[in-house]
Each structure stands twice: as C-alpha cells, then as structure tokens.
Biopython code that builds the backbone (N, CA, C, O; Angstrom):
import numpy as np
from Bio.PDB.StructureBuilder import StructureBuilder

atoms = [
    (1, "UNK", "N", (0.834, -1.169, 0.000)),
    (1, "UNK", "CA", (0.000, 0.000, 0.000)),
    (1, "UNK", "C", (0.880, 1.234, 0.000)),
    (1, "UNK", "O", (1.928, 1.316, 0.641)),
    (2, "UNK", "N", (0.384, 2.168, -0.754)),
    (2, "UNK", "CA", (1.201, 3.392, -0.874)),
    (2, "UNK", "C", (0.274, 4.422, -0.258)),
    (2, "UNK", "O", (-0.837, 4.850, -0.571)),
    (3, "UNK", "N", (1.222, 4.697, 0.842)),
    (3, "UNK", "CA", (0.484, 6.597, 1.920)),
    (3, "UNK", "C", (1.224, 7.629, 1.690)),
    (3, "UNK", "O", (2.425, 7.609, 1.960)),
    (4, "UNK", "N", (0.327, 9.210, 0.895)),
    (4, "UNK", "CA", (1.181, 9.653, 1.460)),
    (4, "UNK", "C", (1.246, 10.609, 2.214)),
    (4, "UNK", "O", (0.358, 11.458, 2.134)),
    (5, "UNK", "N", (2.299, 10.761, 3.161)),
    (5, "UNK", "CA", (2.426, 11.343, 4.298)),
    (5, "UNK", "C", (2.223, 12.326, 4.975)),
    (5, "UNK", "O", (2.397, 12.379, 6.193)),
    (6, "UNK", "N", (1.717, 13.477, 4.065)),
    (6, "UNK", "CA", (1.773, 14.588, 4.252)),
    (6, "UNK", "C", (0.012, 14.638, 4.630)),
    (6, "UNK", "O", (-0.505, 15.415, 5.433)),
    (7, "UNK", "N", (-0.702, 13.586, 3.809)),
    (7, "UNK", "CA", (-1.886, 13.481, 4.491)),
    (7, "UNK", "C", (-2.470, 12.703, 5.162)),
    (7, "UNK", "O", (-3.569, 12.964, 5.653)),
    (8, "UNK", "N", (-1.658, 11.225, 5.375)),
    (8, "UNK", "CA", (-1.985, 10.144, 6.287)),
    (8, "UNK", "C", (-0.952, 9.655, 7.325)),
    (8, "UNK", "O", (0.246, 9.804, 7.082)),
    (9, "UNK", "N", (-1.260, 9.225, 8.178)),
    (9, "UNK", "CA", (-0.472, 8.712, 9.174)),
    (9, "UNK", "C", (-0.994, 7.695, 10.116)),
    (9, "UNK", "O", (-0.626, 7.612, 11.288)),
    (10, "UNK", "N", (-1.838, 6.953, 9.571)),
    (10, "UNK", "CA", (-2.257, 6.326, 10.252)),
    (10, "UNK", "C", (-3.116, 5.083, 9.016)),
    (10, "UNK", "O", (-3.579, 5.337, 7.904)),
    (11, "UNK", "N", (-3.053, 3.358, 9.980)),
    (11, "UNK", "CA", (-3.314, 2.545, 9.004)),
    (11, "UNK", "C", (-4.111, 2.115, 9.514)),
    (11, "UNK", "O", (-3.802, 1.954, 10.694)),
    (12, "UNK", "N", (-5.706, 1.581, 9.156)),
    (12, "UNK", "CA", (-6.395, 1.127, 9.666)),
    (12, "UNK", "C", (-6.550, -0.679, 8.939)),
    (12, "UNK", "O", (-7.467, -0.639, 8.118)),
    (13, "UNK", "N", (-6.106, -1.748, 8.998)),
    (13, "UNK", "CA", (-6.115, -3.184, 8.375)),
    (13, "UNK", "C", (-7.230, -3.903, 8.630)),
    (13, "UNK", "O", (-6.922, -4.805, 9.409)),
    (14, "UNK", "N", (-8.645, -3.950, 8.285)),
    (14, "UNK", "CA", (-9.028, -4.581, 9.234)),
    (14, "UNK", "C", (-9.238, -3.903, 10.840)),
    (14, "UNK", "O", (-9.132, -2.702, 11.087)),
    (15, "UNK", "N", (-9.643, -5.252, 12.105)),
    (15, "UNK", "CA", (-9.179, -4.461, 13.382)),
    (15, "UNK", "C", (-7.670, -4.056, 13.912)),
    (15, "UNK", "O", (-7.335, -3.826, 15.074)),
    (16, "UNK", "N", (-6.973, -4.040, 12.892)),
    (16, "UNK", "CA", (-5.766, -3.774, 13.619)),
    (16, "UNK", "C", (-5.302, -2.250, 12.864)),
    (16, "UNK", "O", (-5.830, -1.829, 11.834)),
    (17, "UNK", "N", (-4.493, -1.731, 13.420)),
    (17, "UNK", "CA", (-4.617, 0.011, 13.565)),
    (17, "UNK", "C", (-2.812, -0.177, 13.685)),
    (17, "UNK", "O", (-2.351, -1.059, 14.409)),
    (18, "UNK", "N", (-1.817, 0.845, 12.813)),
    (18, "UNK", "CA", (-0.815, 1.020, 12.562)),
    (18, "UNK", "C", (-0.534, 2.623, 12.439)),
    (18, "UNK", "O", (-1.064, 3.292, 11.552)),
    (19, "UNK", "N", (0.288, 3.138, 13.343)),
    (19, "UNK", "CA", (0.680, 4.708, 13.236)),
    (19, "UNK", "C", (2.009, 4.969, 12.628)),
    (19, "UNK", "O", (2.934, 4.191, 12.862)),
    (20, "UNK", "N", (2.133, 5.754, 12.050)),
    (20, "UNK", "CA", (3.803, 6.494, 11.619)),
    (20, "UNK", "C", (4.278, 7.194, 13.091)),
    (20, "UNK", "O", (3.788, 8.130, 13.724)),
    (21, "UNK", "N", (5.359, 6.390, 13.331)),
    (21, "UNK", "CA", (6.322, 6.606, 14.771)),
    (21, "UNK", "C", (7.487, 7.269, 14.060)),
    (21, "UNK", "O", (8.024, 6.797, 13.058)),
    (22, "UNK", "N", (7.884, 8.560, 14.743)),
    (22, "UNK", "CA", (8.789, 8.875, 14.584)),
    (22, "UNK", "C", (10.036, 8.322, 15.479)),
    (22, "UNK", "O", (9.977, 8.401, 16.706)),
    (23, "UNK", "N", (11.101, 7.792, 14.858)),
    (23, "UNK", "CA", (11.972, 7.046, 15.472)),
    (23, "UNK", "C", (13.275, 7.767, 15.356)),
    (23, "UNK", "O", (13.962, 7.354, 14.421)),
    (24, "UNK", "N", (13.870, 8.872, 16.157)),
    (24, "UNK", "CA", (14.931, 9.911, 15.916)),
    (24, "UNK", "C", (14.927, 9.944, 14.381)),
    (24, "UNK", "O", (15.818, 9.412, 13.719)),
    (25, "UNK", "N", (13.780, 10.658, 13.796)),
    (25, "UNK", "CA", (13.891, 11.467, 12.052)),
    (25, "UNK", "C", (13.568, 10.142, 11.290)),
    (25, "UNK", "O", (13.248, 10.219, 10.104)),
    (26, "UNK", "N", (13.638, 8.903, 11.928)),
    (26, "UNK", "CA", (12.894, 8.102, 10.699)),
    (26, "UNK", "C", (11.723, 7.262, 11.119)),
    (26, "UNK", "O", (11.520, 6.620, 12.149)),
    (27, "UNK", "N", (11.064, 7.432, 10.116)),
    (27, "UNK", "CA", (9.581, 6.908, 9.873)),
    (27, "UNK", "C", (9.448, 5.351, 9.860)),
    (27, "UNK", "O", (9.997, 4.611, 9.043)),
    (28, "UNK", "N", (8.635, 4.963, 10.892)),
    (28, "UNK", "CA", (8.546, 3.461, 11.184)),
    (28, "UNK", "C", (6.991, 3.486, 11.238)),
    (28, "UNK", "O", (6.355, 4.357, 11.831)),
    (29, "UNK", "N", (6.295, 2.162, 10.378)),
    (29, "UNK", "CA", (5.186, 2.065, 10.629)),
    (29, "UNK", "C", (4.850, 0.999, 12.023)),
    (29, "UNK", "O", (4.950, -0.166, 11.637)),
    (30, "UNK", "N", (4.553, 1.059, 13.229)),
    (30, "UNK", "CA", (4.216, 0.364, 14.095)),
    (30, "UNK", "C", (2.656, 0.451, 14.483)),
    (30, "UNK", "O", (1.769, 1.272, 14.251)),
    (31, "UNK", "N", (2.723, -0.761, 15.175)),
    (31, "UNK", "CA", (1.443, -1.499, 15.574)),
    (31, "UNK", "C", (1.060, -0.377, 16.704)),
    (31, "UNK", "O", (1.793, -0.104, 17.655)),
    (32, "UNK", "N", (-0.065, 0.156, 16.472)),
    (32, "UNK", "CA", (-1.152, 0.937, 17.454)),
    (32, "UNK", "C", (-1.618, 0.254, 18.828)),
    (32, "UNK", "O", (-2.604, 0.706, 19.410)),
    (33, "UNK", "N", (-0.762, -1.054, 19.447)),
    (33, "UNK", "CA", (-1.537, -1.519, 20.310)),
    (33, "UNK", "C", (-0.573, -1.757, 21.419)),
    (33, "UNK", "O", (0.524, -2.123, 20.999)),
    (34, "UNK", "N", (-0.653, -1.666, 22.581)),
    (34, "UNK", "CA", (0.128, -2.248, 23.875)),
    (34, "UNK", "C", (-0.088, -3.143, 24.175)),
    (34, "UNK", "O", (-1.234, -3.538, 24.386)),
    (35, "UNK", "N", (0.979, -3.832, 24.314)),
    (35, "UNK", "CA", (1.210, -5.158, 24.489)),
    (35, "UNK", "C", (0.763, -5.635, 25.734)),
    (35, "UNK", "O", (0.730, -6.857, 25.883)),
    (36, "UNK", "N", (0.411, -4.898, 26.661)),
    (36, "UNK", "CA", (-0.178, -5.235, 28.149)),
    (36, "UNK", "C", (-1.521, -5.501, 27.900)),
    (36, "UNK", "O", (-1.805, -6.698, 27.930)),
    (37, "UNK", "N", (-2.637, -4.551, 27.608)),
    (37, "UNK", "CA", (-3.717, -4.902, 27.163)),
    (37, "UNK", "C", (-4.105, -4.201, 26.147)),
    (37, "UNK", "O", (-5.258, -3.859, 26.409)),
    (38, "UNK", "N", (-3.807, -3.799, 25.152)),
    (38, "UNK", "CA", (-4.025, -2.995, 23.944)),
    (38, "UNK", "C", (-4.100, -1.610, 23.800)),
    (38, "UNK", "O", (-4.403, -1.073, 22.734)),
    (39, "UNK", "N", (-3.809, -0.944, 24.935)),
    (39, "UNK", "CA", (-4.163, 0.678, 24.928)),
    (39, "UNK", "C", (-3.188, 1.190, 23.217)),
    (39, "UNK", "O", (-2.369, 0.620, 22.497)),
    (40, "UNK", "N", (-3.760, 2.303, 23.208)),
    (40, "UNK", "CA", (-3.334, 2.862, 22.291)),
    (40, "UNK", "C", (-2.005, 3.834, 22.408)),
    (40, "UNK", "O", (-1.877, 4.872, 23.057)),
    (41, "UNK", "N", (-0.995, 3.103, 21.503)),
    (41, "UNK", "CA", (0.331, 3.579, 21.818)),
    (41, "UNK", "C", (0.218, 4.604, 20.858)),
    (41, "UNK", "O", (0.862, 5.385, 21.558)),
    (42, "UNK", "N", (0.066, 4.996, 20.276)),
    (42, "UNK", "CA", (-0.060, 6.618, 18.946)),
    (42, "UNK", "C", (-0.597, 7.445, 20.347)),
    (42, "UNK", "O", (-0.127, 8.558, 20.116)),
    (43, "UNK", "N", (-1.038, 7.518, 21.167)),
    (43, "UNK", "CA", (-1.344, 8.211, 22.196)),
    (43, "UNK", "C", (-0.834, 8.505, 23.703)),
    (43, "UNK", "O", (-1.132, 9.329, 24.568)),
    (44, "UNK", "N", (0.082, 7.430, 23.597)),
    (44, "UNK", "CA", (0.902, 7.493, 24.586)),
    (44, "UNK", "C", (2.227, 8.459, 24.652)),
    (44, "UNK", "O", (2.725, 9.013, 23.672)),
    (45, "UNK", "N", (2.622, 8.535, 25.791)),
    (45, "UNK", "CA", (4.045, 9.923, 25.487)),
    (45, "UNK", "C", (5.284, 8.822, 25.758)),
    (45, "UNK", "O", (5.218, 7.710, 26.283)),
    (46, "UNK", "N", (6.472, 9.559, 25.189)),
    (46, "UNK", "CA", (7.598, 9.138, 25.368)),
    (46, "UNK", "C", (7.865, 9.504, 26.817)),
    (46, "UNK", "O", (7.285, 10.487, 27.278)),
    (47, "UNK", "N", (8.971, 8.558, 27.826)),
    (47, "UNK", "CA", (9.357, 8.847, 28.690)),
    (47, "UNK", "C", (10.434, 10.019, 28.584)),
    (47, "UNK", "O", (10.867, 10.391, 27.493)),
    (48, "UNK", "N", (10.787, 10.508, 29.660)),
    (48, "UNK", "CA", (11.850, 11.334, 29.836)),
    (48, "UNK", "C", (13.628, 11.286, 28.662)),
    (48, "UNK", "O", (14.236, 12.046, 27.909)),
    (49, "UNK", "N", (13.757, 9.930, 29.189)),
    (49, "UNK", "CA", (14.664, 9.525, 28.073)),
    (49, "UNK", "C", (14.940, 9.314, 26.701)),
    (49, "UNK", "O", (15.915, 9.336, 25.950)),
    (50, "UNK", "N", (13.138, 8.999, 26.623)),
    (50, "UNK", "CA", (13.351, 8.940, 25.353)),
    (50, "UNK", "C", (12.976, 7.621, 24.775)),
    (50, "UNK", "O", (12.270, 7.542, 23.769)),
    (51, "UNK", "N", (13.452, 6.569, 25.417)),
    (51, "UNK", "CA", (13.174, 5.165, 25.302)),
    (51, "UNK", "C", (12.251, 4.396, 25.425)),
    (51, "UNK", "O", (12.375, 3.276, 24.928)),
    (52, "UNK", "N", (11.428, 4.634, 25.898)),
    (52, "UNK", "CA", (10.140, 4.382, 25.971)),
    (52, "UNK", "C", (8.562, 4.860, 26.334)),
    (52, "UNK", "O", (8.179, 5.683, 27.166)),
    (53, "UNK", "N", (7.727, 3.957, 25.309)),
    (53, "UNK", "CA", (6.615, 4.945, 25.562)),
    (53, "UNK", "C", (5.543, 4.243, 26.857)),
    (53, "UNK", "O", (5.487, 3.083, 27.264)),
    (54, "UNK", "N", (4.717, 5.540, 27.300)),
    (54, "UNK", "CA", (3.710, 4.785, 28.318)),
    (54, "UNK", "C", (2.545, 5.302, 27.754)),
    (54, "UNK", "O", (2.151, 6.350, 27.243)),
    (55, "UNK", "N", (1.955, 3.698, 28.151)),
    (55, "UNK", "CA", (0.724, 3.267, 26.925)),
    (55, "UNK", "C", (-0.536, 4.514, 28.056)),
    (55, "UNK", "O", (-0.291, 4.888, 29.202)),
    (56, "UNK", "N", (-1.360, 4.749, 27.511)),
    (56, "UNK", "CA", (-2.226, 5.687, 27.988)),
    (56, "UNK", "C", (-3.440, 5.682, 29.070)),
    (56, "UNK", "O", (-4.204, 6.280, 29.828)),
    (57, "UNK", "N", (-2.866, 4.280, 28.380)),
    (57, "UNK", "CA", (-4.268, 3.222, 29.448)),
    (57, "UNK", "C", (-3.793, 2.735, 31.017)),
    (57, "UNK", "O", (-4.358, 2.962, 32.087)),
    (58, "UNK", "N", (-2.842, 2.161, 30.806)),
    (58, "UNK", "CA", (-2.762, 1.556, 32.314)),
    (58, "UNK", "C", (-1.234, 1.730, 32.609)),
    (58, "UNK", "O", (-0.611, 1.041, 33.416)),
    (59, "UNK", "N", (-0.696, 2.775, 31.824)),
    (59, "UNK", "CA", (0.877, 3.462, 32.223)),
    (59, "UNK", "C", (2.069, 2.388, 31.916)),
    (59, "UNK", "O", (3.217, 2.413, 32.360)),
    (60, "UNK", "N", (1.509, 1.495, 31.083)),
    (60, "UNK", "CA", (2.734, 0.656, 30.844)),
    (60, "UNK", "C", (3.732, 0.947, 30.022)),
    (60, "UNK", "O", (3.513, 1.623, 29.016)),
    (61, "UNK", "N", (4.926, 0.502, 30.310)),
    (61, "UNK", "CA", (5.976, 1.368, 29.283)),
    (61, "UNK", "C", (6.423, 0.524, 28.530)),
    (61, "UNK", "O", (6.992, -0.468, 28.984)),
    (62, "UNK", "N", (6.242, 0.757, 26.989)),
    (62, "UNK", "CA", (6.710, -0.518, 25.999)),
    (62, "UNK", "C", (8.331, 0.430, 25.286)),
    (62, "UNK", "O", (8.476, 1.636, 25.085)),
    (63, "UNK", "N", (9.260, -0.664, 25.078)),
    (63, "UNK", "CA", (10.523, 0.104, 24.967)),
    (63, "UNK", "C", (10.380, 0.570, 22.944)),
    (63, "UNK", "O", (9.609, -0.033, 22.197)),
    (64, "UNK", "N", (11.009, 1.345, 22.629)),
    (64, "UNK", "CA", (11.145, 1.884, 21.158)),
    (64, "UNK", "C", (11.453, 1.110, 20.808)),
    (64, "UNK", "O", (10.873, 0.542, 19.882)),
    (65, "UNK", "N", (12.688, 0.606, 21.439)),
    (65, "UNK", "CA", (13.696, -0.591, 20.334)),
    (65, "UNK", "C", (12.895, -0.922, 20.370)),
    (65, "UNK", "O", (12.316, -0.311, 19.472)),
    (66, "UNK", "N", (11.958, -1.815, 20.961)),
    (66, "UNK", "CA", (10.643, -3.790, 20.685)),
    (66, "UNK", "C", (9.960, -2.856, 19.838)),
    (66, "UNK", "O", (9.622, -3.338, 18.757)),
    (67, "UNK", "N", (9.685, -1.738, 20.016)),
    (67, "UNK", "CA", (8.484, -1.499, 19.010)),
    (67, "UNK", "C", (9.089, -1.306, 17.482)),
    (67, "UNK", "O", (8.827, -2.079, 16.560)),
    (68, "UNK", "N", (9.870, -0.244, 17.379)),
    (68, "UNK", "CA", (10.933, -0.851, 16.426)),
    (68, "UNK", "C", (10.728, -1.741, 15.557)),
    (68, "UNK", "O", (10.347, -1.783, 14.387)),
    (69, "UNK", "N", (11.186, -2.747, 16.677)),
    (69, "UNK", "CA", (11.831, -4.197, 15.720)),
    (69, "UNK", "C", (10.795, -5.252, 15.142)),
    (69, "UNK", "O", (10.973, -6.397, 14.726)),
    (70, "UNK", "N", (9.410, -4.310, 15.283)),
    (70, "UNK", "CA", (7.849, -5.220, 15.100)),
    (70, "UNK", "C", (7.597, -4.236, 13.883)),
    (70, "UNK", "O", (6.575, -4.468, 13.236)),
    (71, "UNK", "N", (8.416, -3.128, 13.464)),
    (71, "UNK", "CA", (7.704, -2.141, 12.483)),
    (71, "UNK", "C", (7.579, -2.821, 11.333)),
    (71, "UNK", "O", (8.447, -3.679, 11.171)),
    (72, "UNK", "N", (6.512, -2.681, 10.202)),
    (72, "UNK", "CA", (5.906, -3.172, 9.040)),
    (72, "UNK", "C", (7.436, -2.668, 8.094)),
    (72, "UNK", "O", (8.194, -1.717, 8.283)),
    (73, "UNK", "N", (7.454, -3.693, 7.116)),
    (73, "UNK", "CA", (8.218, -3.027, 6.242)),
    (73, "UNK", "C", (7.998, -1.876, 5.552)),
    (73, "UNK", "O", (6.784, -1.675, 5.525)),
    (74, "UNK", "N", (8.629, -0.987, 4.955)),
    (74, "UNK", "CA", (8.425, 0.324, 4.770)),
    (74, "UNK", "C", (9.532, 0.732, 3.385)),
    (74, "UNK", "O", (10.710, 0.506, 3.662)),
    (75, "UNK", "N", (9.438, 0.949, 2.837)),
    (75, "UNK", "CA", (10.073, 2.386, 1.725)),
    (75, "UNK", "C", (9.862, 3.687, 1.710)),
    (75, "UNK", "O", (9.098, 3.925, 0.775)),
    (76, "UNK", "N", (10.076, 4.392, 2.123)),
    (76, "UNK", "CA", (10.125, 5.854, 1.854)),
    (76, "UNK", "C", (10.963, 6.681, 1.179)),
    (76, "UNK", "O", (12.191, 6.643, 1.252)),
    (77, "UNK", "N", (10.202, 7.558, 0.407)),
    (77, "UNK", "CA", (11.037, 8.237, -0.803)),
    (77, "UNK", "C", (10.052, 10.005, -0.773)),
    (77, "UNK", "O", (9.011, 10.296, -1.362)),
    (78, "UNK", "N", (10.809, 10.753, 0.032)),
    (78, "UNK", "CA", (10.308, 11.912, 0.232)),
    (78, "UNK", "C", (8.909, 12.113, 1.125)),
    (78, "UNK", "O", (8.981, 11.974, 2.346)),
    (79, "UNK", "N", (7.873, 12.381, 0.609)),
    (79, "UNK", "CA", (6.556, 12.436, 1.643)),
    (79, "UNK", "C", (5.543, 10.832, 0.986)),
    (79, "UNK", "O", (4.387, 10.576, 1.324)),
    (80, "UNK", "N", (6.182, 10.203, 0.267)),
    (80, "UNK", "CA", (5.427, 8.706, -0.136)),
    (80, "UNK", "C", (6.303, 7.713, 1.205)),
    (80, "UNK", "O", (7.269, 7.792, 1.963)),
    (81, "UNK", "N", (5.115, 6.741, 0.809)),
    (81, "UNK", "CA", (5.681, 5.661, 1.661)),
    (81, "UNK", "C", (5.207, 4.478, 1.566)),
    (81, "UNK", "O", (4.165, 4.245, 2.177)),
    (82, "UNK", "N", (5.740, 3.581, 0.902)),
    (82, "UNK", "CA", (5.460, 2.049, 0.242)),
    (82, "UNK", "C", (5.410, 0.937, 1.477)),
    (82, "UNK", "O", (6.415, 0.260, 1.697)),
    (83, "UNK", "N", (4.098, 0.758, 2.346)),
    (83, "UNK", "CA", (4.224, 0.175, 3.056)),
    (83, "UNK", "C", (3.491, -1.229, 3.076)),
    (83, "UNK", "O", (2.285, -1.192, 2.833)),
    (84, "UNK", "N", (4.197, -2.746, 3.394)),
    (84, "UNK", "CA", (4.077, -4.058, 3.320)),
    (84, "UNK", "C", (2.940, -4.439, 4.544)),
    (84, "UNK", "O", (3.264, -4.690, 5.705)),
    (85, "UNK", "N", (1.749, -4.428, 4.106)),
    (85, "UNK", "CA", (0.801, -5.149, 4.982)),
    (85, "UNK", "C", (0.890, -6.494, 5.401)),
    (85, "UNK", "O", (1.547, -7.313, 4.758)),
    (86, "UNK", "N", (0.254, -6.792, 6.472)),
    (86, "UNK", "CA", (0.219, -8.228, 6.571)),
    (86, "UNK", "C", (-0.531, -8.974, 5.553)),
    (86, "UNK", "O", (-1.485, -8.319, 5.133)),
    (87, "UNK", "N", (-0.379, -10.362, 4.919)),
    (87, "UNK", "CA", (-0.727, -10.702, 4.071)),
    (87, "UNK", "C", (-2.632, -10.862, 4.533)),
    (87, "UNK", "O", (-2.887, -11.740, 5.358)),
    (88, "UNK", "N", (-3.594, -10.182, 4.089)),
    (88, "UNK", "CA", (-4.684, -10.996, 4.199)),
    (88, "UNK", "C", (-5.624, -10.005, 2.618)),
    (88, "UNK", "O", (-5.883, -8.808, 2.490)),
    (89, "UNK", "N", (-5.855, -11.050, 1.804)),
    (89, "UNK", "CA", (-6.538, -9.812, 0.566)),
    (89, "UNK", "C", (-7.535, -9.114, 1.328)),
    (89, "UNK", "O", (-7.592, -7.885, 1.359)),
    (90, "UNK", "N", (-8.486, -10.032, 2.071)),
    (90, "UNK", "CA", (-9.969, -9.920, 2.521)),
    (90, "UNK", "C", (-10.010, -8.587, 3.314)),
    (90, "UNK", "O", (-11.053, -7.937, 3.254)),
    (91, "UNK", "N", (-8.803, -8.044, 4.173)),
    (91, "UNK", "CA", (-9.023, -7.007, 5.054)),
    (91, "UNK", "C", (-9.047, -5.873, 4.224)),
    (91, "UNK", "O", (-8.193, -5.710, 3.353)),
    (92, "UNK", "N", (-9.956, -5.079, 4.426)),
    (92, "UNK", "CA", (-10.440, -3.704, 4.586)),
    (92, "UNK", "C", (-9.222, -2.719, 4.894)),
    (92, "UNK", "O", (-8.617, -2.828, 5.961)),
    (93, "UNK", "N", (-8.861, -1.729, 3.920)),
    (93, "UNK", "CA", (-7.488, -1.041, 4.387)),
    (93, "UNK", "C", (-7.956, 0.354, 4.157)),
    (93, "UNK", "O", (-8.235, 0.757, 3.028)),
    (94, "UNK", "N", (-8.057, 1.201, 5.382)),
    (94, "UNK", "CA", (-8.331, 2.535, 5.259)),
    (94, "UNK", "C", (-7.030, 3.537, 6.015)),
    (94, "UNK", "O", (-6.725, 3.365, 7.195)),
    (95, "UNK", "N", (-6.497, 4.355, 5.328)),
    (95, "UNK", "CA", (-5.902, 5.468, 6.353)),
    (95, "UNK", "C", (-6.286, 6.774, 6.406)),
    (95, "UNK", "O", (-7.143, 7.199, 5.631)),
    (96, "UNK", "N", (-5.773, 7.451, 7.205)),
    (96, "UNK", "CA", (-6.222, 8.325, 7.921)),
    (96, "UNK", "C", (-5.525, 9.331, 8.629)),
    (96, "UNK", "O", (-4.327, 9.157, 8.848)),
    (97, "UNK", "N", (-6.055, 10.291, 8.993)),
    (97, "UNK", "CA", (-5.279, 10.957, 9.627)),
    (97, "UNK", "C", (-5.200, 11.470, 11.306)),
    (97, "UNK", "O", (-6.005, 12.398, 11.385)),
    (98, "UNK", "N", (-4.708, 11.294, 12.353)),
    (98, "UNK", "CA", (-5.025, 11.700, 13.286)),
    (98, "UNK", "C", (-3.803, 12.100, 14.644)),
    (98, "UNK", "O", (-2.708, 11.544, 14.557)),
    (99, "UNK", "N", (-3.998, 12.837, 15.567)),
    (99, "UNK", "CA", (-2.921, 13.383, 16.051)),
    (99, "UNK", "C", (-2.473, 12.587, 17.393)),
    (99, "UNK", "O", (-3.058, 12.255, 18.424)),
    (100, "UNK", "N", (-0.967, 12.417, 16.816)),
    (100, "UNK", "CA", (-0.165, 10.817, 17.206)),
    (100, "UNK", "C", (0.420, 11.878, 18.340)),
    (100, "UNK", "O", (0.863, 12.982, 18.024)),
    (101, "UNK", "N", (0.356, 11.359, 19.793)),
    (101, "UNK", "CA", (1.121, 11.958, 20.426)),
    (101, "UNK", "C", (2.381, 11.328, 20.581)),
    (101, "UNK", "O", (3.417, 11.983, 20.474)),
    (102, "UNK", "N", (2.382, 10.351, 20.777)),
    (102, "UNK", "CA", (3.553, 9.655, 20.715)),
    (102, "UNK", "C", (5.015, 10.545, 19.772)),
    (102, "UNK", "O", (6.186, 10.375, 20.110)),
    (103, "UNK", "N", (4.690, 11.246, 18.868)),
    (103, "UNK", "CA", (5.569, 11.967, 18.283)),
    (103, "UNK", "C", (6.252, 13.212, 18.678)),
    (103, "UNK", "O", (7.225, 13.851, 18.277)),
    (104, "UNK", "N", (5.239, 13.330, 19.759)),
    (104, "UNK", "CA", (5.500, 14.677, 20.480)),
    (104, "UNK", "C", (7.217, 14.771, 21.378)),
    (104, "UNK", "O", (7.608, 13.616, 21.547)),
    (105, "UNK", "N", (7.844, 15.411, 21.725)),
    (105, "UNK", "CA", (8.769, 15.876, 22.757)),
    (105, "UNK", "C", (8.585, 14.627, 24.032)),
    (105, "UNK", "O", (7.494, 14.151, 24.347)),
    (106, "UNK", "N", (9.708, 14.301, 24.561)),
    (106, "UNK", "CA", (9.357, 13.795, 26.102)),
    (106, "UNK", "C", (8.097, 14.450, 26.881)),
    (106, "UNK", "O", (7.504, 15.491, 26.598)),
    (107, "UNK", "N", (7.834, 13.463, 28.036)),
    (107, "UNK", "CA", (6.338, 14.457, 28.589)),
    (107, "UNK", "C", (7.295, 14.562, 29.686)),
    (107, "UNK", "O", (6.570, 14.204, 30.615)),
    (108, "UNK", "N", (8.533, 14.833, 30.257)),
    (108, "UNK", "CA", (9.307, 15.725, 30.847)),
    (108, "UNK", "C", (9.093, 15.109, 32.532)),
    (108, "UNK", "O", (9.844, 15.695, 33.312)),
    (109, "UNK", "N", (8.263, 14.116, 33.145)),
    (109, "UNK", "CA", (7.784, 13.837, 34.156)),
    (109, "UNK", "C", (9.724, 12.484, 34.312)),
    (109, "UNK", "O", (10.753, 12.258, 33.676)),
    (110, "UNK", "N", (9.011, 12.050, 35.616)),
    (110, "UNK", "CA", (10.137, 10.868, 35.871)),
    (110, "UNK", "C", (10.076, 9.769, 35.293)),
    (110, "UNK", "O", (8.930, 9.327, 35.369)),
    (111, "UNK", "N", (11.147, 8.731, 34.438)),
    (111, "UNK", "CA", (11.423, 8.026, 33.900)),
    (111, "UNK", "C", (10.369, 6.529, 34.564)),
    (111, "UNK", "O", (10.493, 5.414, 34.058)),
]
sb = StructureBuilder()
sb.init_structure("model")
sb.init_model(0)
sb.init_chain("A")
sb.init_seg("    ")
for serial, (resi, resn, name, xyz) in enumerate(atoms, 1):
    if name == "N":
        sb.init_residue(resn, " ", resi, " ")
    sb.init_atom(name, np.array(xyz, "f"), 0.0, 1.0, " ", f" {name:<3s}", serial, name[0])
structure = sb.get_structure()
C-alpha cells in the first residue's frame, strides 16, 4: 500500500490500527496496540529519556527498540511511503489521519 504522508499517518487493516512513529527522524510504521492490554500507543508519550513509551491506558511502558523491531516493512522516498501489509486480501485497508502523540517531545515527568 502506498500513503502519502503529508496526508496520512495512520493505518487502519481490518481491526488492527498502525501509526507512523517517529523514530529519531525516521519513519517506522508500528502497531497501534500495547502489548499489556491494547491501549493505544499513537497516544501514549515518550518517557523522559526517550526510550520508551507509556501506553495511555494503564501506564505501561513498551521500549522503542521492541516497538521498532515489530515495524511493518516500509520504503520511503520523500513524503510517499510504500508500506508491506500483513498478508490478508480480505481485510479492509483505510488510512487516515489523526494526532499521534507519541511523536510529540518527552512528557518531561520521571522516567
């Protein structure tokens, strides 16, 4: 699937939901869900350090690297972005746009 960026940031597959994470200046598509019980990580803030985010829901902190290393494959070439879904034809693929906090600055509180 090709997004581009300047007007989407966000993947809807089916029930599963994928945000553009900014990862120090590069663009990673990751999974919208916390791994504790699904809160929504596009909404969660980075810790102090930097390293990890806390999910919004029940304050759990999932680290960048793991999220990272789960990101969808990706190409990017200026504001496009050639991104590798999970294989299913049948799912429903909508994106969208909406405001990822997760991209924001540290939320400046204790680690």
């Amino acid at each position: 699937m090709t997004i581009d960026l300047r007007r989407h940031n966000t993947v809807l597959a089916g029930d599963e939901r994928y945000f553009m994470f900014d990862d120090d200046g590069r663009a990673r598509m990751v999974h919208d869900r916390c791994p504790h019980r699904g809160g929504p990580l596009s909404l969660g803030r980075r810790t102090p350090d930097g390293r990890r985010l806390t999910c919004p829901w029940h304050g759990t902190k999932v680290g960048v690297a793991a999220l990272c290393r789960t990101a969808l494959p990706m190409v990017r070439s200026g504001r496009t972005a050639v991104v590798v879904l999970p294989d299913d034809a049948a799912t429903p693929v909508t994106t969208i746009h909406r405001h990822i906090l997760a991209n924001l600055p540290t939320d400046g509180g204790t680690p």
